[in-house]
Every structure is written in structure tokens, then in C-alpha cells.
N, C-alpha and C positions, 0 to 999 in steps of 0.2 A: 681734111687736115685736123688731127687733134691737137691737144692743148700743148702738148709738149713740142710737136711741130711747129706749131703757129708760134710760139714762142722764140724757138731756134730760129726760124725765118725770120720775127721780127729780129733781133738780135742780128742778123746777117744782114737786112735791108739799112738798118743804123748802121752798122759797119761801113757798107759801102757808101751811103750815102756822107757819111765822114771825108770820105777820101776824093771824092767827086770834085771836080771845078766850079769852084764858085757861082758862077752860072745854071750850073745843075742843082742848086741846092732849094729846098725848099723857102719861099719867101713868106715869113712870120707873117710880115707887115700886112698883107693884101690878106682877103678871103678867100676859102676854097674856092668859091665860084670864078673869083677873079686870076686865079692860077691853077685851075683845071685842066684847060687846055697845055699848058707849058709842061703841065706833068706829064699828061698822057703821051704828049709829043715828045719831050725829048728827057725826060727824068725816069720815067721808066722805063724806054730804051734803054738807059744808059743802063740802067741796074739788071736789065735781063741779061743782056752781053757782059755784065761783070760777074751774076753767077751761070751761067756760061752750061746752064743745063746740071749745074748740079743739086739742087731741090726741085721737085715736081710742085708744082701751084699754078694758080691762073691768074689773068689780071684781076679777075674782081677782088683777091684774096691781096695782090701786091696795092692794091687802091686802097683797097681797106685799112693797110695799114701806115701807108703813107697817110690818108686822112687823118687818121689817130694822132699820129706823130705833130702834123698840123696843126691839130685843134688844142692834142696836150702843149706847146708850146705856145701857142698862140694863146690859151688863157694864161698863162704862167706870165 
């Protein structure tokens, strides 16, 4: 994925994760470690089935940047 991809994607993953039920959303409060699990299990489910096969990536690349997103809020 190059830079311009990776970007569009992050951009799409903040979208959907916008729209998502509260329950699916990423928790500031706790540490990655501490909601790791919940991610893998049911947050990024939920975002593969909202883009629905329309950008090619793998989990490690949608991990990736849910952690970002994690960590840049979580220090903020």
C-alpha cells in the first residue's frame, strides 16, 4: 500500500468508525493492550463488513492504523 492509499484508507477507517455504535468504538481510557482483544474481535469485523471489499489491505495494515488512531488520541 503506498502513501496515497494508506492515507485514503486511514481516512475511510475514521469514517466508518464515526458511524459505528458506541460499543464498537475505540476506548481512549484503557491501553492497547487492554482493548486489543475487543478490537480484533469485534471492531474490526465490524469495519471489514462496512467496506465490504471495496479497498484491498490486510489486517495487519487495518491494526496498524487503528493503533495510530489509539495512541494519537490517547496522548491528546
Amino acid at each position: 500500500m503506498d502513501k496515497e492509499q494508506h492515507k485514503s484508507f486511514r481516512d475511510e477507517v475514521i469514517q466508518i468508525l464515526s458511524g459505528l455504535d458506541d460499543s464498537l468504538s475505540l476506548d481512549y481510557k484503557n491501553t492497547w493492550n487492554d482493548i486489543s482483544d475487543h478490537v480484533s474481535k469485534n471492531i474490526m469485523l465490524a469495519i471489514d463488513k462496512a467496506l465490504n471489499k471495496r479497498m484491498v489491505y490486510n489486517q495487519t495494515e487495518l491494526k496498524f492504523i487503528l493503533q495510530q488512531l489509539h495512541r494519537h488520541k490517547r496522548d491528546n
